[in-house]
TIGUNU-835147 format. One record per residue (C-alpha): residue in one letter; x, y, z. Coordinates in steps of 0.5 Angstrom, whole numbers, plus 500, padded with zeros to 3 digits. Each point is the difference from the previous one (the first is absolute). Layout:
# TIGUNU-835147
aXYZ/...
# end
This chain:
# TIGUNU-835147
x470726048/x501494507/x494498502/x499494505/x494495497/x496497505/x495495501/x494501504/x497495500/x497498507/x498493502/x495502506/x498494502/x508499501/x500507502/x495498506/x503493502/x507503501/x496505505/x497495504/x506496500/x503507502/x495500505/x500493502/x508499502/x502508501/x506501498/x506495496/x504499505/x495497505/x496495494/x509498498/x500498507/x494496500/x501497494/x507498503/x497497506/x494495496/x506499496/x504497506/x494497502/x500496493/x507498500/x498497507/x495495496/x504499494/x506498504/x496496506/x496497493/x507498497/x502496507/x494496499/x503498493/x507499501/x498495506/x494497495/x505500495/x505496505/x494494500/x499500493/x494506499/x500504495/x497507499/x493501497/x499504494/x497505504/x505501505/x506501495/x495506496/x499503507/x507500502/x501504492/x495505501/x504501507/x507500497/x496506494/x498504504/x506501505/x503503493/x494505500/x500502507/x508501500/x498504494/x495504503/x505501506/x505502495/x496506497/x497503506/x509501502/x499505494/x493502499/x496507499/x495502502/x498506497/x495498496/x494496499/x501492498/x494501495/x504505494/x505497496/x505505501/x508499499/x505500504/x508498500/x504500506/x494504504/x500507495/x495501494/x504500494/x498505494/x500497494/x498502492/x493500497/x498494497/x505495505/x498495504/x500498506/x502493503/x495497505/x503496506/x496498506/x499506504/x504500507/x497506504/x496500506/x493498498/x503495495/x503497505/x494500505/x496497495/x505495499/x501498507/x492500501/x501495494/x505495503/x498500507/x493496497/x505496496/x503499506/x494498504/x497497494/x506495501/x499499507/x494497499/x503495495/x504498504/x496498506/x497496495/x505496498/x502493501/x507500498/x502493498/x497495497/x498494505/x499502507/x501506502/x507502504/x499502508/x507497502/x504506502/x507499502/x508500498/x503495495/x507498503/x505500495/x505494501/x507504500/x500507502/x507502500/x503505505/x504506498/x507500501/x502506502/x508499498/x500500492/x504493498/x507500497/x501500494/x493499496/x496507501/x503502492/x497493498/x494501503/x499507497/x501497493/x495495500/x495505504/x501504494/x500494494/x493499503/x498507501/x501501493/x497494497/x506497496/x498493503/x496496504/x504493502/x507503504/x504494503/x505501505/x505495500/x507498505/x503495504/x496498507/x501506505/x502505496/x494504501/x495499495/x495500505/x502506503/x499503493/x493497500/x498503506/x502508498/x496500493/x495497504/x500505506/x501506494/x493497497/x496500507/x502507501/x499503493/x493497498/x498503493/x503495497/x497493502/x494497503/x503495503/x507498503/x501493501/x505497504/x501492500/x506495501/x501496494/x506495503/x503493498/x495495498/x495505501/x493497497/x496505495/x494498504/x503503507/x502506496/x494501498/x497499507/x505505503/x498506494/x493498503/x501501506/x504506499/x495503497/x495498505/x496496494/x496494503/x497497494/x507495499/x498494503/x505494502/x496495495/x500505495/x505497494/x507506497/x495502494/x494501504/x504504506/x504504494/x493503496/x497501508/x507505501/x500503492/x491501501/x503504506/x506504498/x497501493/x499507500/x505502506/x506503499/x504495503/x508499502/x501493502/x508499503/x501493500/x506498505/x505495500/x497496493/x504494498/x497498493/x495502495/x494502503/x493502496/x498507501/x494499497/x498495504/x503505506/x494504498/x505506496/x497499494/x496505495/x493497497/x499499493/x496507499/x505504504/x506499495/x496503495/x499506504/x504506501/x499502507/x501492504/x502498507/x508500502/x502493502/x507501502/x504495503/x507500504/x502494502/x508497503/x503494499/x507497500/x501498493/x500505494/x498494497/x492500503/x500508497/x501497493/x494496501/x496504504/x501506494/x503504503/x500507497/x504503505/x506496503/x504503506/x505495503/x503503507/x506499502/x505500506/x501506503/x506504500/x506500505/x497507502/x494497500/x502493504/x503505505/x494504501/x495494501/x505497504/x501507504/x493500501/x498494504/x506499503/x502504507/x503506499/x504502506/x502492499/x503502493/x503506502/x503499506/x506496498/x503501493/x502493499/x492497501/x499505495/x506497497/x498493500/x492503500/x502501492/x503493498/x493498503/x497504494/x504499495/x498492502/x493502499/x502502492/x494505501/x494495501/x496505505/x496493504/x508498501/x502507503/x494500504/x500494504/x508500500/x499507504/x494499503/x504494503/x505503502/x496504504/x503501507/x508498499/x504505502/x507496500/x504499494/x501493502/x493499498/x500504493/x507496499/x496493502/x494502495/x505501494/x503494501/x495497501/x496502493/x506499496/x501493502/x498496494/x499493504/x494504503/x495500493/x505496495/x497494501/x493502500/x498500493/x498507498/x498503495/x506506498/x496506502/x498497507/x507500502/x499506503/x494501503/x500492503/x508503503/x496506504/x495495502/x504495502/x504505504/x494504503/x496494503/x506497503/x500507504/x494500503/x500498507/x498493502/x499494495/x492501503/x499507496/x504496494/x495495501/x495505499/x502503494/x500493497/x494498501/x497506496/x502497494/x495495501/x494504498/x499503493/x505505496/x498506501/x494499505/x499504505/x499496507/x497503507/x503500505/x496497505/x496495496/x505498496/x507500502/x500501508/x497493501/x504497495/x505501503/x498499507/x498493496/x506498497/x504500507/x504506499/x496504506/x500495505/x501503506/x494503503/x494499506/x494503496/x499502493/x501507500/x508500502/x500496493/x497505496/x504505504/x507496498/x498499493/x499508500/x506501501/x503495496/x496504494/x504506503/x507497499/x497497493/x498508497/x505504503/x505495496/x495501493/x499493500/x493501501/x496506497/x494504503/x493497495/x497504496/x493499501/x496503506/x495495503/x494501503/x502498507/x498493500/x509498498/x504504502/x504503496/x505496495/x507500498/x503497493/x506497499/x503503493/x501494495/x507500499/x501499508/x496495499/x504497495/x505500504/x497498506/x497494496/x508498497/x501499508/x494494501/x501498494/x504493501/x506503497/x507499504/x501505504/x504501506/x496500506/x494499496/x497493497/x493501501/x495497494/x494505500/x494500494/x497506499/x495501494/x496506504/x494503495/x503497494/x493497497/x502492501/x494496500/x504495503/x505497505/x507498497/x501493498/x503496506/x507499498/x501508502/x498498507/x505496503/x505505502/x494506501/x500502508/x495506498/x496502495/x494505499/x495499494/x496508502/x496502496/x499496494/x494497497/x501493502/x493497501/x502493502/x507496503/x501492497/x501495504/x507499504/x504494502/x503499507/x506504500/x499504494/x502506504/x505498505/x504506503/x494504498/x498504507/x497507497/x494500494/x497506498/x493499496/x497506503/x495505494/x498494495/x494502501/x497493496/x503495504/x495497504/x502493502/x506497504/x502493497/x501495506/x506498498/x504506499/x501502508/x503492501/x505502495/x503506504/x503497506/x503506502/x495506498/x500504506/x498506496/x493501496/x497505497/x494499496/x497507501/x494503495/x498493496/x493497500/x502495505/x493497502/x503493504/x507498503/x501493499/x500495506/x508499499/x502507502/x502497506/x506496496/x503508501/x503498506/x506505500/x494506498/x502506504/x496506495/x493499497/x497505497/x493498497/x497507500/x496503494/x497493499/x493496499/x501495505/x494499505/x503495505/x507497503/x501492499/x501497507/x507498498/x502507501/x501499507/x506496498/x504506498/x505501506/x504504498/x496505497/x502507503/x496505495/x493499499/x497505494/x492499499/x498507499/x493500494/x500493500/x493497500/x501495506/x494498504/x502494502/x507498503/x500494505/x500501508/x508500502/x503501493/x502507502/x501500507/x505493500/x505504495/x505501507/x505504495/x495505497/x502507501/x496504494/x494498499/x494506496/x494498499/x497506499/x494500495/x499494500/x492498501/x501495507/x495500505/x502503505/x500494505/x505496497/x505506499/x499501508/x500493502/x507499496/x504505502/x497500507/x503492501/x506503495/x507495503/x505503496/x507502503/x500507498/x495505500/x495500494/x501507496/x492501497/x497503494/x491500501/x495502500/x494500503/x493503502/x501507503/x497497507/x503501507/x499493502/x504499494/x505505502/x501497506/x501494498/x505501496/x504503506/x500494505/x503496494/x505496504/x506500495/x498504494/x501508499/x496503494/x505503495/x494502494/x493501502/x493501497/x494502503/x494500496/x493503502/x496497494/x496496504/x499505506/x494505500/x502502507/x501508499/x507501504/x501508502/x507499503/x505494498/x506501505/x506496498/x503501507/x495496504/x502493504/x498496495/x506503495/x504497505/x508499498/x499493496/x495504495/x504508500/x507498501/x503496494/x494502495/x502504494/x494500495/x494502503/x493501495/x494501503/x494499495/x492502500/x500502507/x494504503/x503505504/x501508501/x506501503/x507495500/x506501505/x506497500/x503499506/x507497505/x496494503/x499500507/x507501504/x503498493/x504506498/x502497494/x494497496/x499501493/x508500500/x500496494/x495502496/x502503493/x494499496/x492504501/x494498496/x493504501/x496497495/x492501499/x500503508/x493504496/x499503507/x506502502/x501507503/x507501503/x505496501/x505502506/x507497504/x500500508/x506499503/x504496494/x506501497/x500496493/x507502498/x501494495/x492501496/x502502493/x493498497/x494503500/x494498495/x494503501/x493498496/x493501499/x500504507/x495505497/x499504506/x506501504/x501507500/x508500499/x507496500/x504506505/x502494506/x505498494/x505506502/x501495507/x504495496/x506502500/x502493495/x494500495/x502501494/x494498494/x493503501/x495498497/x493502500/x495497495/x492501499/x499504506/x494505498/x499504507/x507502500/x502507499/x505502502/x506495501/x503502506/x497506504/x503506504/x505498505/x503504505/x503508499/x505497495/x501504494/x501493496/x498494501/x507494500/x501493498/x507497498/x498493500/x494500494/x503498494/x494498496/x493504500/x494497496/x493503501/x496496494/x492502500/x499504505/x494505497/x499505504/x507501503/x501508499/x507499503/x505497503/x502505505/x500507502/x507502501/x506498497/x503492500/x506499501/x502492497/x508501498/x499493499/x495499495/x501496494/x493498497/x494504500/x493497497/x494503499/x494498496/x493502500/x501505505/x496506497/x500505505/x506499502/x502507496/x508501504/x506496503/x503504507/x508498498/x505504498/x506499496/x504495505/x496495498/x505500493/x505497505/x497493499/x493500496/x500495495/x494500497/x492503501/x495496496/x493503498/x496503496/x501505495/x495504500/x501500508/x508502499/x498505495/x494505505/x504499506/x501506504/x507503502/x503506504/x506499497/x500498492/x507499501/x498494504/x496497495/x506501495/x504495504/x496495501/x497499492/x505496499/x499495505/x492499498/x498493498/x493501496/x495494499/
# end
């Protein structure tokens, strides 16, 4: 006979706590919604308390015990709440939690006497109410803990804010020819755990680099694999301290500290990666490198264990030897692409209709392809040369011309650099002027692989070397130099930087090494026809000297950037005899100038001694007769020798964060050639700026860099200046307690002198409650220069409004620390800005309010969006943006900021959106599809 044998047993204290707990929380439904709420709470403090350790493990902290326990206890019960989560999916409620009663898919199951029954954790309504009640006190319990937790050793963190990684490198939203199945062959050789060295090795401009950068696309998308994406440029002659220094920097570690010794900056580097899945892709390596002083290596106790931390390297190369000696597991040599290959790349950046319309250009268009020998950088810049030749004759004269052997055969190349130097050759003898070609040169002169700023660095080399002579003030130069950089992009001759400053530089552009190589070939000495120029470039190379004075004789140009000379030997007379440009910016150490080195360089017109330790300049200066360009910012130097007075062929005078207090009277004012002059940031009294502009004899008008104390007296001093107009201008309120409400930039003191040519304006520490920018009085055009706005520290600032300008060429907008200003909407008034940027602005809610009856807000110009630390900024705005132009989003510390108001058109050129990732991963969205598409463009940090 069947019978069901049950057991009894009754727990009344159980029985009585689930009927409290029922009591209490009423039905499940109600208690899992409440447990999921303080269990988000929770997340919240975890994820806040792991940015306190990452930043602290950035100075060199590390957790404490209790905070790494805390987080475990965490981590558990998560586990047990999805668990809890899970049961009541399917649970019964038909009977007391109390009985020990079995149950299998929901239906009692009739078994025979004497069988027994497995026990499991029961999972119907009052389990799952008393297990709940359970969990919300171990929720509150570790809430608690952690309001009492310090959660690293030392001080504990309060700094809030993103690390900017050193490359971010944008999506392309064309798949390159020819790679993608190398690529998916070695995401797949590292997905499956097969090795953890890949090299990647081919001839120069084969597209080693382009690989590169898809695997490490690929991994910023897919984030379950490392911790860290390191992205840094090896290059030749690259020293493993600056390595190091860049995967510091890359990874925003500050513990590495210049004195520090390889040793010493590798442990500092393997502490930090120690437990860190990381991926470490090392560009264009020449030689054997040390990856354990790079950081990627396993400790002692870890090579035991099972379960250890990826540390996954790729790197490129030219040389299949380097792979050998690297021990690469996994070796992939990149070849040249195909016909069908070379015709599509070339097809791709040529013009089509050009191609298209005449079968004998196509004709012609073909033997230039079969020229290139499918080396991709050839292809590209053959066709992006071409560019705008509609005739056969000029793609008939451009075939001959990269056949002629007379064009590279004296030129002692390497076999694989025949090609590439043809194309090259070929492309820089199509740009227009000798100007432009010039320019391209000039580039060569900074580090491989660098990234330069346009307007900090390149611009104003170019203005000093003499290839922009032309102008009446300082603005048409840069406004050449523009574009002379045009010219020098559209060719592929220069590339977009990687890197996204913070608005201090402008953005940068790279010269790739082998157009470099070939730039170099042509300055180097070799007979050439046309070109017999001597240049030494020795550009981030380490040297801790200058070399030996036999190589001068013949050197007309020479740039020794970025190295680690700390001191320069006495030179004889006429050491450097046809020397007439010297670049010695970025030796850091450098701080003083021997007596007889500029009695050497009869012929100098060009130096450059940027960012050294200068404290002093020697009285021999004024041997430099020939000096036309001076640039000494970035120094230590207190004071100007009266023998500067004698430089009367000085034109461009750059002094700017300088420590000068003393400079004798008349030594800048009887310079009659000068045309530049900054002197912004510089700790001048303000009676001596005023008295030597003011008796200023020069024969052109003297563009301005200052900065000054925000008074009107100031300001209208700056605007009777008989011959001088202010091209950057700082007004710094620091010292001025007054509270302003209005500051108005359209009243008489703003006369045409001060607004018309100014192109930088910062305003700083100001008490005021309201700023208009307005055309000056009768003067339509003020303003008309201006590109660049900075608000910093204006803590009282509630609004900001134009009256009556049209900025039509402002392209920057910085704001920080302007806690009270309620939103940025005059923004959608400048028809040509193209970067925002919006940092520490606690008062801010929404970023631009509702304007008109529009259904959508519209900006075509905005390119880069950047809202870092904005607290309680809830949105951006309340109706749709549309920004088809924007390429870079970024977003940090912004927790309110809970959705973005753009919509698919913005795939058209997004290059990337940098943020956080619990951020990205709790955004709302009305449309998912949305949030698909722009994934793959999410850069987390």
């Amino acid at each position: 006979m069947a019978f069901i044998k049950l057991n009894l047993n009754v727990d009344v204290n159980s029985c009585l706590s689930g009927l409290k707990a029922t009591l209490r929380l009423g039905r499940p439904k109600s208690g899992i919604e409440k447990l999921k709420k303080e269990m988000n709470n929770l997340r919240d403090k975890r994820d806040d308390i792991k940015n306190r350790i990452d930043l602290a493990e950035l100075e060199g902290r590390i957790p404490t015990n209790r905070v790494s326990r805390w987080l475990r206890d965490v981590e558990t019960l998560e586990g047990q709440v999805a668990a809890i989560e899970q049961d009541f999916q399917s649970t019964s409620c038909f009977s007391c939690c109390c009985f020990n009663q079995t149950q299998t898919g929901g239906t009692s199951q009739t078994q025979q006497a004497g069988d027994q029954v497995p026990m499991r954790e029961p999972s119907n309504c009052c389990s799952i109410i008393l297990r709940v009640a359970k969990k919300l006190g171990e929720v509150k319990e570790l809430m608690d803990r952690a309001d009492k937790l310090d959660p690293v050793k030392l001080d504990p963190v309060t700094t809030v804010g993103p690390s900017v990684p050193a490359v971010m490198l944008s999506i392309s939203h064309r798949p390159p020819v020819g790679i993608e199945s190398d690529v998916e062959g070695i995401v797949s050789y590292i997905d499956g755990g097969e090795g953890n060295i890949i090299g990647i090795y081919g001839m120069g401009g084969v597209g080693k680099t382009t690989m590169l950068q898809r695997i490490q696309q690929h991994y910023h998308r897919n984030h379950a694999v490392f911790d860290r994406v390191i992205w840094v440029v090896a290059s030749k002659d690259c020293q493993l301290k600056r390595l190091q220094m860049n995967i510091a920097k890359s990874l925003g570690l500050n513990t590495l500290q210049e004195n520090d010794d390889e040793k010493t900056c590798g442990d500092k580097l393997f502490s930090y990666l120690m437990n860190k899945n990381c991926l470490l892709l090392l560009d264009d390596i020449w030689e054997h490198l040390d990856l354990q002083l790079l950081g990627m290596a396993h400790s002692a106790t870890d090579r035991g264990q099972q379960q250890q931390p990826r540390k996954t390297v790729v790197f490129t190369t030219r040389s299949e030897a380097v792979c050998v000696q690297m021990k690469a597991e996994k070796k992939i040599k990149i070849k040249c692409l195909d016909p069908v290959q070379a015709w599509q790349l070339f097809e791709e950046n040529s013009e089509g209709d050009v191609l298209n319309s005449d079968a004998g250009i196509k004709f012609v268009a073909e033997k230039l392809v079969e020229e290139c020998a499918g080396l991709p950088l050839a292809l590209i810049t053959i066709a992006r040369a071409m560019s705008g030749k509609k005739t056969w004759g000029d793609w008939d004269a451009a075939l001959r011309q990269i056949r002629d052997e007379h064009q590279w055969k004296t030129v002692c190349l390497p076999e694989d650099s025949v090609v590439m130097y043809k194309a090259f050759k070929m492309s820089y003898d199509s740009l227009e002027n000798d100007s432009i070609r010039e320019c391209l040169l000039c580039c060569a002169l900074w580090p491989e692989d660098y990234d330069i700023y346009k307007f900090y660095d390149l611009i104003p080399c170019w203005i000093g070397c003499g290839i922009i002579r032309e102008f009446n003030v300082i603005n048409e130069a840069f406004t050449k130099g523009c574009s002379h950089l045009e010219a020098l992009m559209a060719a592929s001759l220069l590339e977009q930087s990687s890197v996204i400053e913070f608005p201090y530089r402008d953005t940068g552009v790279k010269m790739h090494d082998v157009i470099r190589d070939m730039a170099l070939l042509m300055v180097s000495g070799l007979d050439l026809e046309g070109n017999k120029r001597k240049w030494i470039v020795k550009a981030g190379i380490g040297l801790s000297h200058l070399p030996r004075q036999e190589e001068w004789p013949e050197a007309e140009r020479a740039s020794f950037m970025r190295n680690n000379i700390t001191s320069l030997q006495e030179y004889g007379a006429f050491t450097f005899p046809k020397l007439y440009m010297l670049i010695l910016r970025e030796n850091r150490n450098l701080k003083t100038i021997p007596s007889s080195l500029f009695a050497s360089m009869p012929r100098l017109t060009y130096l450059d001694l940027n960012g050294c330790g200068i404290r002093e300049l020697p009285r021999e200066i004024c041997s430099l007769t020939e000096l036309q360009y001076l640039d000494l910012s970035y120094n230590l130097i207190t004071s100007l020798p009266a023998e500067f007075g004698c430089l009367s062929k000085l034109e461009y005078l750059l002094l700017s964060d300088t420590d000068l207090k003393i400079v004798p009277k008349g030594t800048i004012s009887n310079l009659l050639m000068l045309k530049w002059l900054d002197i912004s940031k510089v700790p001048l009294v303000p009676e001596w700026w005023w008295d030597e502009l003011k008796c200023f004899k020069g024969r052109y008008q003297l563009s301005v860099g200052i900065s000054i104390n925000a008074t009107t007296d100031n300001i209208e001093r700056l605007n009777m200046l008989p011959n001088v107009s202010i091209w950057k201008l700082t007004l710094d309120g620091d010292n001025i307690s007054k509270h302003q409400q209005v500051m108005d930039l359209g009243t008489k003191q703003w006369g045409c002198r001060v607004s018309d040519h100014l192109e930088f304006l910062r305003i700083n520490y100001l008490r005021i409650d309201k700023l208009m920018l307005a055309a000056g009085v009768g003067h339509e055009s003020s303003f008309g220069y201006l590109k660049s706005l900075y608000f910093e520290d204006l803590e009282l600032l509630k609004e900001i409004s134009l009256n009556r300008v049209r900025l039509f060429n402002l392209r920057k907008i910085h704001i920080f620390g302007c806690h009270m200003l309620k939103d940025a909407s005059w923004v959608l008034q400048l028809p040509c800005l193209n970067f925002l940027e919006i940092i520490s602005c606690e008062g801010m809610k929404e970023l631009i309010s509702e304007v008109g009856n529009s259904n959508s807000i519209s900006n075509p110009s905005i390119q880069r969006l950047f809202l870092i630390d904005m607290p309680n900024l809830n949105r951006i705005a309340n109706q749709p943006l549309h920004f088809p132009n924007l390429e870079y989003i970024r977003v940090h510390s912004c927790p309110e900021l809970k959705k973005l108001p753009f919509g698919a058109e913005i795939l058209n050129r997004l290059k990337w959106i940098d943020g956080e990732e619990y951020w990205w991963n709790n955004l709302n969205w009305d449309d998912k599809s949305i949030k698909d598409s722009l994934t793959p463009y999410v850069w987390f940090n």
